[in-house]
C-alpha positions in Angstrom: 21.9 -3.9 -10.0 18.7 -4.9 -11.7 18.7 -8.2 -13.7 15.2 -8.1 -15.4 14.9 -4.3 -16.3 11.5 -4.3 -18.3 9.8 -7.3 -16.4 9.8 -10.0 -19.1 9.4 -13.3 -19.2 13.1 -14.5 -21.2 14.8 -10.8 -20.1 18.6 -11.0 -18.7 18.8 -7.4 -19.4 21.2 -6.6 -16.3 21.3 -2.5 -15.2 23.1 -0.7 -12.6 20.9 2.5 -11.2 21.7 5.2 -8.5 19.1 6.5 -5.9 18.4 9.1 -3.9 15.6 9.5 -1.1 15.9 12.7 0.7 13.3 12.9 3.5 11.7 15.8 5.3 9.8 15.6 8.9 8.4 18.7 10.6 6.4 18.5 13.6 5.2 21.4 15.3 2.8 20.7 19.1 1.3 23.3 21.1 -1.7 23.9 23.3 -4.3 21.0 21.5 -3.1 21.6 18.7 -0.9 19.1 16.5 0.7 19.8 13.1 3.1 17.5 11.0 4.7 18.0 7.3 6.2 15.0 6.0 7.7 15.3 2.5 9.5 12.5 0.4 11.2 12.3 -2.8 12.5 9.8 -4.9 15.2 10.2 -7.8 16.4 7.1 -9.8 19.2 7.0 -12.6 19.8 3.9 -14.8 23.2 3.4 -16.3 21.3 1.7 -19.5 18.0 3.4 -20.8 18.4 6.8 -19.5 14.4 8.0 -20.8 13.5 5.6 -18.1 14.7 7.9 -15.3 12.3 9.4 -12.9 11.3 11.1 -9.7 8.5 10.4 -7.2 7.3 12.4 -4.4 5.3 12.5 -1.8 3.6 15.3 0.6 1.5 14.5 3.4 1.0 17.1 5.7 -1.6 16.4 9.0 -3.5 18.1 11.6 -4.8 17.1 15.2 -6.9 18.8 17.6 -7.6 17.7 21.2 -11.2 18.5 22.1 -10.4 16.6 25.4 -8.5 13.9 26.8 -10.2 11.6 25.0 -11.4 13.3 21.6 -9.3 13.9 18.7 -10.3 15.8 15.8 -7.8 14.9 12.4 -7.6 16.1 9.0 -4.8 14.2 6.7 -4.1 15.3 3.2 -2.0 13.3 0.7 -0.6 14.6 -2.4 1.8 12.0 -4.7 3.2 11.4 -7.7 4.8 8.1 -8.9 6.4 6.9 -12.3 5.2 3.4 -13.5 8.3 1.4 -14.9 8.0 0.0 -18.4 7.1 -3.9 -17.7 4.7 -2.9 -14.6 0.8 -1.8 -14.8 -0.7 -0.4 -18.4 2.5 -2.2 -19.8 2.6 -5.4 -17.5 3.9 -8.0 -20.3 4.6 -5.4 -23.2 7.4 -3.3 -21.9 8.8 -1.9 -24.9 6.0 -1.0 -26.5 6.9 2.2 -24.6 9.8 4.2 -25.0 9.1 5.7 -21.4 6.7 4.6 -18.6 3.5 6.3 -17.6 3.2 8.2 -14.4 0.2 8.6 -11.9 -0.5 11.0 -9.8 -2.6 10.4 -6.5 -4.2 13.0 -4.2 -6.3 12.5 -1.2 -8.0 14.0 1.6 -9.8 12.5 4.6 -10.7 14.0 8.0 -13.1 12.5 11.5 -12.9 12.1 15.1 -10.8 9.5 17.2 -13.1 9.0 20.3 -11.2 7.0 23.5 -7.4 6.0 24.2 -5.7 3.1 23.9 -7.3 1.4 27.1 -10.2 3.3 27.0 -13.5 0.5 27.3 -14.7 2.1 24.1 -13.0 3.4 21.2 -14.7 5.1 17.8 -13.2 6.5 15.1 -15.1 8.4 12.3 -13.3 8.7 9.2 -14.7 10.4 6.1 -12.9 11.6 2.9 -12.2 11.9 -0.7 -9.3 10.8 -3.1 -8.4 11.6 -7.2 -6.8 9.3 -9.3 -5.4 9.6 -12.7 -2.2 9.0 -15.3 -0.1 12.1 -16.4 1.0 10.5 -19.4 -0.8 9.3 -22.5 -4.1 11.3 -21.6 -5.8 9.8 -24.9 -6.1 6.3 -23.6 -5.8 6.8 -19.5 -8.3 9.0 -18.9 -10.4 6.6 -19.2 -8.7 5.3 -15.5 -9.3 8.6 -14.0 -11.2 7.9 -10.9 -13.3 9.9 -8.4 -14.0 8.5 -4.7 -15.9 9.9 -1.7 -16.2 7.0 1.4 -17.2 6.8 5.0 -15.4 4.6 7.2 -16.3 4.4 11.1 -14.7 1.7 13.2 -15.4 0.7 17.3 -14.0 -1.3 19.6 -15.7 -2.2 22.9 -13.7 -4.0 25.6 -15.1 -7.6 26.6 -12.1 -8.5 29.1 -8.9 -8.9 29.8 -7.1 -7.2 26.7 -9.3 -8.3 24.4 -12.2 -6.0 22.0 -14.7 -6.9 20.2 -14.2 -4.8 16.6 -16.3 -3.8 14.2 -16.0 -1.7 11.1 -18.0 -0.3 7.9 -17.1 1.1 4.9 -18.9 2.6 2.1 -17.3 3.9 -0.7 -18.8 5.7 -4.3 -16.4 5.5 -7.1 -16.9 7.5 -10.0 -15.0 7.0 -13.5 -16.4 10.4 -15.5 -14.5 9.0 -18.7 -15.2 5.4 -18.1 -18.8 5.1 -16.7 -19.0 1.4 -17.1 -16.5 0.8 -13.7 -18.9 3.4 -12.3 -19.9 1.7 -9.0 -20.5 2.1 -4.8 -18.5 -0.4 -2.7 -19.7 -1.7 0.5 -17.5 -3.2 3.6 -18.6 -5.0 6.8 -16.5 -6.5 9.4 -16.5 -7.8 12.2 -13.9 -9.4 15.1 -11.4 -9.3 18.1 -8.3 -7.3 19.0 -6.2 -9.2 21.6 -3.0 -8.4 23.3 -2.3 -10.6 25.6 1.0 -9.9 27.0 3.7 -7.2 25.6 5.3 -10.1 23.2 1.6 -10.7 21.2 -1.0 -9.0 19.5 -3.3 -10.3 17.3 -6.6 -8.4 15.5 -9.0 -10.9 13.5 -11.4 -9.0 11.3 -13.7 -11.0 9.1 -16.8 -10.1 6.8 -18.8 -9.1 4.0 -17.9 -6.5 0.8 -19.9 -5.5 -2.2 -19.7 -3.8 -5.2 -22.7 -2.7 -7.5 -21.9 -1.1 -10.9 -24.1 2.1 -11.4 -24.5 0.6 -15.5 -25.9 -3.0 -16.5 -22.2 -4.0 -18.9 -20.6 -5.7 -15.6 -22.6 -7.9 -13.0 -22.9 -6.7 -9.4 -20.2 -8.7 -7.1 -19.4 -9.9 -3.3 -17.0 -11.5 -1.5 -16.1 -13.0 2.0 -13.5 -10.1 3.3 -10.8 -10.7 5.9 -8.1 -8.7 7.6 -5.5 -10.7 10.0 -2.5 -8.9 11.9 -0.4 -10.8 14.0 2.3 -9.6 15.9 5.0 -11.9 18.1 8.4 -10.8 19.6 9.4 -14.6 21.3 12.4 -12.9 22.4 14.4 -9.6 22.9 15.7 -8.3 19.5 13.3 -11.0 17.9 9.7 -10.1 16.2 7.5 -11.8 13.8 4.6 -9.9 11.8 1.7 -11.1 9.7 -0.5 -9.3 7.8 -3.1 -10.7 5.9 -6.4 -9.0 3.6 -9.1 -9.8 1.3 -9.9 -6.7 -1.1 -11.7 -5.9 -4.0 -9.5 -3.4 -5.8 -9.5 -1.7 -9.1 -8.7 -2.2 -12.4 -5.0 -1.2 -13.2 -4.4 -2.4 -17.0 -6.6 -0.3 -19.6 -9.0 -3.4 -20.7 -9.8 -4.7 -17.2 -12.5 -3.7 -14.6 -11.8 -4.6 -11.1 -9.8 -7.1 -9.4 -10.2 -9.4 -6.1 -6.7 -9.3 -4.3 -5.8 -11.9 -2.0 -2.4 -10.3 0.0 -0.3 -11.8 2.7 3.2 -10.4 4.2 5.4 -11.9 6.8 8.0 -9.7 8.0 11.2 -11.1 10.5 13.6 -8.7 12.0 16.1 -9.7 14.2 18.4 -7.1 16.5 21.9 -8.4 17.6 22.6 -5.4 19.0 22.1 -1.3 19.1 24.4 -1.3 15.8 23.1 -4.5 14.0 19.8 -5.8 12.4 17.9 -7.7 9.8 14.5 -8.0 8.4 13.3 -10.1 5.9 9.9 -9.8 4.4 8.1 -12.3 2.2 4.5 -11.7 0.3 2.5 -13.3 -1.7 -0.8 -12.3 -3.7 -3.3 -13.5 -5.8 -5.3 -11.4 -7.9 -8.3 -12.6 -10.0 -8.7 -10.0 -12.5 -11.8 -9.5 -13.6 -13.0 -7.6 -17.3 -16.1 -7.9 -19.7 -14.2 -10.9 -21.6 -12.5 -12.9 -19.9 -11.1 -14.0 -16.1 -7.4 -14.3 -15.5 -5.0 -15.2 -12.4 -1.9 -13.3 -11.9 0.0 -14.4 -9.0 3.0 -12.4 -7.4 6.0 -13.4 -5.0 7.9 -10.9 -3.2 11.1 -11.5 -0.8 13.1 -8.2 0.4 16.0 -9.1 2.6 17.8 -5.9 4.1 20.8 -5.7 6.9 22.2 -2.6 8.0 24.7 -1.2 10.4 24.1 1.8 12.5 27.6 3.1 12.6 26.9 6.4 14.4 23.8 8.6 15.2 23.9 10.2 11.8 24.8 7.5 9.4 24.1 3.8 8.8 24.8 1.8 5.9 22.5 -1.2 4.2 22.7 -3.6 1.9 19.1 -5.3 0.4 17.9 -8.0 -1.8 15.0 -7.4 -3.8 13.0 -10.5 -5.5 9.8 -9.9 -7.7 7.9 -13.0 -9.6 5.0 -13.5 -11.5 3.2 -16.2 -12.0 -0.3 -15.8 -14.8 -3.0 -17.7 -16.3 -1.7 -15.9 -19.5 1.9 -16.7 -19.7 3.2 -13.8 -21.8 2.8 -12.4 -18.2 5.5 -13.9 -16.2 8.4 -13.0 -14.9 11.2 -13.2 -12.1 13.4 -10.3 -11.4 16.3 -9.8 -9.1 17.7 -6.4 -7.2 20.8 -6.0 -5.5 21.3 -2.7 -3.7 24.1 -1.0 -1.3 23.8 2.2 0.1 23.4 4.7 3.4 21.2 6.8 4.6 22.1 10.3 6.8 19.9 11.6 9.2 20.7 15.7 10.3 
């Protein structure tokens, strides 16, 4: 059950939904060689507002080869589709201005070579790649969000002692908008930090830096930021673990009239095991988001809490129950909103 269907500030408008996730995993090793196919798929029905149905999916297929004990060559692909509920994105604050949401489609394409193993003295990793970006729906105003990207990204960790690397990482990214030459821009990324794992119970990477953007065209001002990335992992004891994640990014624009965005995002996650049958996590986010556009500069500041148990009555089947929270809070009010999802179901694995 849904209590705030189309995101609005004064909404009570309550809705029961089904879903379905089927879920495909093939893997496939022989010699060096390393192949993997995961599909997903995503079907939702609402009892109310039937037009608002959808399906998502999601292929990602992946390839490895082992030049030698060490070196890894890796293409990944990614090829997704996802519908964009009235209330959310373009129609964040304006729900029903729609009679349908909008629905984006995402492909992507990146390939390198992983160089050292996991207590190697040196480790490298070479990515390079490409993605598309665009909305399916309403072609005469979103194309002008269709977005082109080609980036390098290598990464290396040296070991300094004990468990502990020193890591560094780079990133440059060009981002074209063909329709929309304005948000035109290249986007640059330096970090620099430690990776430490003490002991089997911690792990903690600290990245922290530099990032960029310069705008090909003179209608939006070049931009930087200080850039972080924290991960944090604690299990105090058996069947207990703690994780933090924590990032700096600039990100881009995902209403029609804006141009890029600097999120803040942060995640704790809790999961507790009683035993082989029983467990429950608990995650709680928050982000901040200054959104940037030609005219103006807003806030828009979200809360999430997800609380999930389930019971793993056999080898095939467990059954869940979750609690989904969502809130906004925004410098421009008509914004906000606070919704509530309450969800039971199972899941069969063959």
């Amino acid at each position: 059950m849904i209590d705030n269907f189309f995101y609005e500030k004064n909404s009570t408008e309550n809705v029961n939904f089904i879903k379905l996730q089927p879920k495909l995993n093939i893997q496939t090793q022989f010699e060096r060689h390393l192949i993997q196919l995961l599909t997903e798929t995503e079907h939702v029905s609402f009892q109310k507002f039937s037009q608002d149905n959808y399906s998502n999916f999601r292929i990602s297929p992946s390839y490895q080869y082992k030049l030698a004990t060490n070196q890894t060559l890796f293409v990944n692909a990614l090829l997704k589709e996802q519908y964009e509920a009235r209330g959310t994105g373009l129609t964040l604050g304006n729900a029903q201005s729609l009679s349908v949401g909008d629905t984006k489609r995402n492909s992507k394409i990146h390939g390198g070579l992983l160089y050292g193993s996991k207590d190697s003295v040196a480790k490298l990793s070479l990515t390079f790649g490409q993605e598309h970006n665009r909305y399916t729906t309403r072609r005469e105003l979103t194309n002008t969000l269709d977005k082109e990207s080609v980036f390098i990204n290598p990464s290396f960790d040296y070991l300094i002692g004990g468990a502990s690397y020193l890591s560094t990482e780079l990133k440059a990214e060009q981002i074209t908008y063909k329709r929309n030459e304005a948000l035109s821009k290249n986007k640059y990324v330096g970090l620099i930090g430690f990776k430490w794992q003490p002991s089997s119970i911690t792990d903690l990477a600290l990245l922290l830096g530099y990032q960029e953007i310069q705008f090909e065209q003179s209608a939006l001002a070049n931009d930087t930021a200080f850039k972080w990335r924290v991960n944090v992992g604690w299990q105090p004891l058996e069947g207990l673990a703690f994780t933090l994640l924590s990032e700096r990014d600039f990100s881009e624009a995902n209403k029609l009239q804006d141009s890029y965005r600097l999120v803040d995002n942060t995640i704790l996650t809790i999961r507790k095991t009683w035993n082989d049958y029983f467990d429950i996590k608990a995650s709680f986010g928050y982000s901040t988001e200054d959104v940037i556009s030609q005219f103006q500069l807003s806030t828009e500041d979200y809360f999430t809490t997800q609380v999930s148990m389930n019971y793993q009555r056999n080898s095939w089947l467990s059954l869940y129950f979750k609690y989904d929270y969502k809130g906004l809070d925004a410098s421009i009010t008509e914004l906000e909103y606070q919704r509530n999802s309450l969800s039971l179901g199972f899941t069969v694995r063959l």
